[in-house]
N, C-alpha and C positions, 0 to 999 in steps of 0.2 A: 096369686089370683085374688083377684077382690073377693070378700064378704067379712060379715065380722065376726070379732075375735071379744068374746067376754072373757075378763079373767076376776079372778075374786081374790082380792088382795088376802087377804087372811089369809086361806087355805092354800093359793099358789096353785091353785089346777088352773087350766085354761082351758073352756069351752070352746068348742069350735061347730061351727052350723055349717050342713050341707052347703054344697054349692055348686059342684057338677059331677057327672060321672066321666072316666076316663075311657075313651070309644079308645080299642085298637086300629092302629091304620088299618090292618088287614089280618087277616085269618092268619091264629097261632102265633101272632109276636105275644113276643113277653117283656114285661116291662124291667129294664135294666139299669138304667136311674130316672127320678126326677126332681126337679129343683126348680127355685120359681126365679125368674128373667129380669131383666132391669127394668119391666114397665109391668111388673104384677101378674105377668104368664105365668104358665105353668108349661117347663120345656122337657121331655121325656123323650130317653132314647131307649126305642124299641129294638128289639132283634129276634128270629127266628130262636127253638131253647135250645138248640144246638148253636146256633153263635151267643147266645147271651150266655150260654156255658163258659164258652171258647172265653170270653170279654172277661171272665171273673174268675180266670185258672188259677193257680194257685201251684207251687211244687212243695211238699211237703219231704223235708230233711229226715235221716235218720237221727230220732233223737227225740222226732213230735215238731221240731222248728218249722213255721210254715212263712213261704214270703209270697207275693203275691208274682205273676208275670208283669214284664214290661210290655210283652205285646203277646199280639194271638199266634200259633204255631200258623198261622197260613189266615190270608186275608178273609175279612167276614162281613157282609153286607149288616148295615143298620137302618132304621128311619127316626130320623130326629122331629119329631112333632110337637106342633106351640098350641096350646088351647089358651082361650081369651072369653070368657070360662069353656067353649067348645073349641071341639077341634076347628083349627085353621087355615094352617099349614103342614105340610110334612114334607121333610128333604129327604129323598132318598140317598144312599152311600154307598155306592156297588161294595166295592173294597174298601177296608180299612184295616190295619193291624193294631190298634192302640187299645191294649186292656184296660181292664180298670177306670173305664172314662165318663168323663164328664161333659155334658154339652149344654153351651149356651148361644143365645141368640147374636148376630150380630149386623151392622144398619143395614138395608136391604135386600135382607130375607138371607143373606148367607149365616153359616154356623161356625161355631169352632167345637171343637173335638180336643178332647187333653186326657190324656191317659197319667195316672199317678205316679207311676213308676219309670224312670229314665234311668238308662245303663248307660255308663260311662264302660266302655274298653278302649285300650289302647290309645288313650287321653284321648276320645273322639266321643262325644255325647249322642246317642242314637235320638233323633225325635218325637218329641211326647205330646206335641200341637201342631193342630191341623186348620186352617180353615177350607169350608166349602162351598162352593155358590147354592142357591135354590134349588138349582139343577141335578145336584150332588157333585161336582166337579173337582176337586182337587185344586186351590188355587196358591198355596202357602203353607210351608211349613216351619217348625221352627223348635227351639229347646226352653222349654219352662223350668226344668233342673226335676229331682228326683222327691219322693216323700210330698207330693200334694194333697192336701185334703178337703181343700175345696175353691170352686174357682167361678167366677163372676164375671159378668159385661155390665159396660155402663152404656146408654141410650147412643151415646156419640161413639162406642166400641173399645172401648177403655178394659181393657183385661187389669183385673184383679185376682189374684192367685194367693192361698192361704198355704201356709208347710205345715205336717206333724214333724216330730224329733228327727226323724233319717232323714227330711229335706233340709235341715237347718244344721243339723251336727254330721251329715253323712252317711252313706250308705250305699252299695251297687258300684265299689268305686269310686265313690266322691270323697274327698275330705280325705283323703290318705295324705303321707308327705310328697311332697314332687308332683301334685296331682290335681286337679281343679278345686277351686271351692265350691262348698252347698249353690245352691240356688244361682245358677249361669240365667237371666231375665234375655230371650233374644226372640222374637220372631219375625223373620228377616220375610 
C-alpha cells in the first residue's frame, strides 16, 4: 500500500504512518494472512475462525516436534480481498483445501492460492497452487514443491516463490534417494 515510510538511519527503527483500516468482507472473518501485491495492494485472505483454524493446523509429534498440515482435513471456504488503500475487490472460494496459504493477485482480478506445504507420496506430489477466477472458480492447478515461505506476482503474473531449508534440502518426502528433488516449479 502506498504511504510513507520514515526510517532514521542511526537508530534503524522505521516509522510508519497510518493509512487505512482493514474492513472485513463480512461478519466474523478473520484475517489469515496479509501481504502487499505487485502494484502496492494490500491482498488478505480471510476465513470464518473455524476455517482459518482448519488453514493453520498443525500435528504436534510425540516428543513436542510440531509440522505444519499440507491441507485442511475437509474443504474450507476463504475470501481473498485487495484494498488499494480500501477495500476493492473480494474473491470468494467456496472450497479449497490448501493450508498454510498464501494469496496473491493475478491480471484480471483472478488469485492464486499456495499452500506451504506439499506431500510427496508414492513419487506423486499432491497440489500446493491453485488459481481462481473473480468468481472463485477453480481454473488451475499445479505443484510449487514443498517448504515455501513466501510467494509473489508480478503485474504481468509472473509467480515468484521463496523456500526455507525443508523446500531447498527436503522434507514430506522430498529429497530422499530414488525420489524427487526439492522444488518441482510446475503449474500446468
Amino acid at each position: 500500500m502506498r504511504g510513507r515510510i520514515r526510517r532514521d538511519r542511526k537508530t534503524g527503527i522505521v516509522k510508519l504512518r497510518h493509512h487505512a483500516e482493514l474492513i472485513q468482507p463480512y461478519d466474523g472473518a478473520d484475517m489469515v494472512t496479509a501481504a502487499p501485491g505487485p502494484e502496492g495492494e494490500l491482498v488478505v485472505l480471510w476465513a470464518s475462525k473455524e476455517n482459518a483454524d482448519a488453514i493453520s493446523a498443525r500435528t504436534i509429534q510425540p516428543g513436542g516436534a510440531s509440522f505444519p498440515e499440507a491441507r485442511t482435513a475437509a474443504p474450507v471456504s476463504v475470501h481473498v480481498a485487495t484494498y488499494r488503500p480500501h477495500l476493492v475487490m473480494t474473491v470468494p472460494i467456496a472450497e479449497q483445501s490448501l493450508a498454510h496459504t498464501y494469496a496473491q493477485p493475478l491480471p484480471g482480478g483472478d488469485v492464486l492460492l499456495v499452500g506451504a506445504r506439499c506431500r510427496l507420496r508414492d513419487g506423486a506430489a499432491e497440489p500446493n497452487a491453485a488459481i481462481y477466477t473473480v468468481d472463485g472458480e477453480l481454473v488451475r492447478e499445479g505443484i510449487l514443491g514443498d517448504g515455501i515461505e513466501d510467494v509473489q506476482t508480478t503485474p504481468s503474473g509472473e509467480i515468484w516463490v521463496s523456500y526455507f531449508d525443508e523446500g531447498v534440502c527436503g522434507n514430506f518426502g522430498w529429497g530422499v534417494p530414488g525420489g524427487l528433488d526439492p522444488m518441482p516449479l510446475s503449474l500446468n
